[in-house]
C-alpha positions as CSV (number, residue, x, y, z in Angstrom):
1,X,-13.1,81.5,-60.6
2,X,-9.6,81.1,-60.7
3,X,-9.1,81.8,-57.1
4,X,-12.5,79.8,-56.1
5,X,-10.9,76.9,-57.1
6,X,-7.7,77.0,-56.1
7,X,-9.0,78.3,-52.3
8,X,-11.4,75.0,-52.6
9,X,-8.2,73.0,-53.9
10,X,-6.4,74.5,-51.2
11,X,-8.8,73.6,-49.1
12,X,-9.1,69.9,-49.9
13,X,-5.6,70.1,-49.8
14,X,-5.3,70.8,-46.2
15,X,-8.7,68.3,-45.9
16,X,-6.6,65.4,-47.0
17,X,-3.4,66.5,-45.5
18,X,-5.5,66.1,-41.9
19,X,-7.0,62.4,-43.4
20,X,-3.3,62.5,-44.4
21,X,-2.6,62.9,-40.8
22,X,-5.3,61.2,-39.3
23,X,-4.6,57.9,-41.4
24,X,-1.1,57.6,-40.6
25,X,-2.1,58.1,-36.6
26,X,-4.3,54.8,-37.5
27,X,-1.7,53.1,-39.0
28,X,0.6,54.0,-36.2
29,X,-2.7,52.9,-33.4
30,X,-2.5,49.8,-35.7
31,X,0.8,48.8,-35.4
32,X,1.0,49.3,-31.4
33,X,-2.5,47.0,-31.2
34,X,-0.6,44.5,-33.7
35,X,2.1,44.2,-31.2
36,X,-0.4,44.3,-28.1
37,X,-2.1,41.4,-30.2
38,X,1.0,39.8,-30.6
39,X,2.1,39.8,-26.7
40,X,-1.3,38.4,-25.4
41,X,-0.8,35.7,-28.5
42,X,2.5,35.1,-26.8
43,X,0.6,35.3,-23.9
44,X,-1.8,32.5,-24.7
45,X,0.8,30.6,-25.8
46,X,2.7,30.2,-22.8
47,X,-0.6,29.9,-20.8
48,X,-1.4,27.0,-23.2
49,X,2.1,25.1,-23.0
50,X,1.6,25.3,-19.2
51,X,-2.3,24.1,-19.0
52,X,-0.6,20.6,-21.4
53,X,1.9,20.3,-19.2
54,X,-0.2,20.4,-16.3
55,X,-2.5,17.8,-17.7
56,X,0.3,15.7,-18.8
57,X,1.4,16.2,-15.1
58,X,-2.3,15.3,-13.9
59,X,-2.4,12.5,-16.5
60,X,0.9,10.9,-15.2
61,X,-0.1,11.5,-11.5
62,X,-3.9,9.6,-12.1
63,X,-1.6,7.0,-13.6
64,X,0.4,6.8,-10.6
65,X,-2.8,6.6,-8.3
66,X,-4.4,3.9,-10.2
67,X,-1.0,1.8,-10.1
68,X,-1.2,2.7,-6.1
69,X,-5.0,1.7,-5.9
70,X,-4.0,-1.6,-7.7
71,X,-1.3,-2.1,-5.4
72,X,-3.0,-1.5,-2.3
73,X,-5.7,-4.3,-3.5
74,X,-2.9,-6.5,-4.0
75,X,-2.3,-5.7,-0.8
76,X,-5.5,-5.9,1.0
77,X,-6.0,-9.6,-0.6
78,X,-2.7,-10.4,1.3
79,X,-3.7,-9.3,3.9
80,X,-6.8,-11.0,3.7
81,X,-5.0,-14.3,3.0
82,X,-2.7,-13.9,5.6
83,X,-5.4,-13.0,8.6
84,X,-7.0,-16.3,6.9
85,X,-4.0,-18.3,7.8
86,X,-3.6,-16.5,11.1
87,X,-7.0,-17.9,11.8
88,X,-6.4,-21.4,10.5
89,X,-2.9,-21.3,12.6
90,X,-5.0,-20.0,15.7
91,X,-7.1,-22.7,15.5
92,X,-4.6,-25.4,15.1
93,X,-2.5,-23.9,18.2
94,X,-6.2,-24.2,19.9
95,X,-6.1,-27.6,19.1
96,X,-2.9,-28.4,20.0
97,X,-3.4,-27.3,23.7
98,X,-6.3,-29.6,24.1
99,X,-3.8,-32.0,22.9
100,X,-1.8,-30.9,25.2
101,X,-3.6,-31.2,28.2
102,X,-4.6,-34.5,27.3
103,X,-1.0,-35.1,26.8
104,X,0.0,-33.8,30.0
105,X,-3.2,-35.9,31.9
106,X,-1.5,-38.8,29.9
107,X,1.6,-38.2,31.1
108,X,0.2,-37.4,35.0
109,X,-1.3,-40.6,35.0
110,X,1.5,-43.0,33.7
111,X,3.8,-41.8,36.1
112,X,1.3,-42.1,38.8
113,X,1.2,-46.0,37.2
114,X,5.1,-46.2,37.3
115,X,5.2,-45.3,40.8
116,X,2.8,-48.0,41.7
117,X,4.5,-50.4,39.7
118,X,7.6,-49.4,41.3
119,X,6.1,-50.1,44.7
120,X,4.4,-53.4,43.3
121,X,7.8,-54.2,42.2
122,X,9.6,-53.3,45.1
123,X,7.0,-55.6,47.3
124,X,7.5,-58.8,45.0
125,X,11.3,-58.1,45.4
126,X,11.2,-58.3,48.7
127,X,8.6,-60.9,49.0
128,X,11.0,-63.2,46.5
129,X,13.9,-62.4,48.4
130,X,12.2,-63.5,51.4
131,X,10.6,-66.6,49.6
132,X,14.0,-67.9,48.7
133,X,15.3,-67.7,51.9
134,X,12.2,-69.4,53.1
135,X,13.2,-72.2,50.2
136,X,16.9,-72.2,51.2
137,X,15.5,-73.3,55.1
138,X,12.8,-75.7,53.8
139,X,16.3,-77.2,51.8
140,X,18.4,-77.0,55.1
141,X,15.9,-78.8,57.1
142,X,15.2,-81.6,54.4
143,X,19.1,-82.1,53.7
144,X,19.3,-82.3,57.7
């Protein structure tokens, strides 16, 4: 009985020296998965930091397009006011040139008024002239 047990010792002896074996391949298996776990951690990591960085990017930029969008509506209400005044300035320089043309028939016609008076005044001149000279003979004769 002796040697039945010590062959079935012997054999659980080499039985546990494989589990033996077979355990420390798991631990080893283990230890690389620990440090393939660890990488794609790292992994993640990174990928993480750069996703918040790109939304802090995206945040900043939809910042920037609002301030743009607010800017350009600033922009379209000058405009706005400005083709307002461009229309009010239009219609003043419309009204000016009907001035204008009345101005100008204004002008046409006094001229045409000062040249007659000129003539008018050229006439009576020259009919005065000639009615003191007429006077100066009436006085000739009636001092003679």
């Amino acid at each position: 009985m002796d040697d039945e047990l010590r062959a079935l010792l012997n054999a659980v002896l080499e039985r546990l020296d494989v589990q033996g074996a077979y355990i420390e391949q798991m631990r080893i298996d283990i230890v690389k998965l620990q440090g393939s776990v660890k990488q794609l951690e790292d992994k993640v990591d990174r990928l993480q930091r750069d996703v918040d960085a790109m939304k802090k990017d995206m945040d900043a930029m939809k910042k920037d397009m609002d301030a743009m969008k607010k800017d350009m509506d600033a922009m379209k209400k000058d405009m706005d006011a400005m083709k307002k005044d461009m229309d009010a300035m239009k219609k003043d320089m419309d009204a000016m040139k009907k001035d204008m043309v009345g101005v100008k028939k204004d002008v046409a016609a006094l001229k045409e008024g000062q040249v007659r008076q000129e003539k008018i005044m050229e006439r009576l001149a020259i009919r005065s002239i000639e009615q003191e000279a007429e006077i100066d003979e009436l006085r000739k004769e009636i001092s003679a």
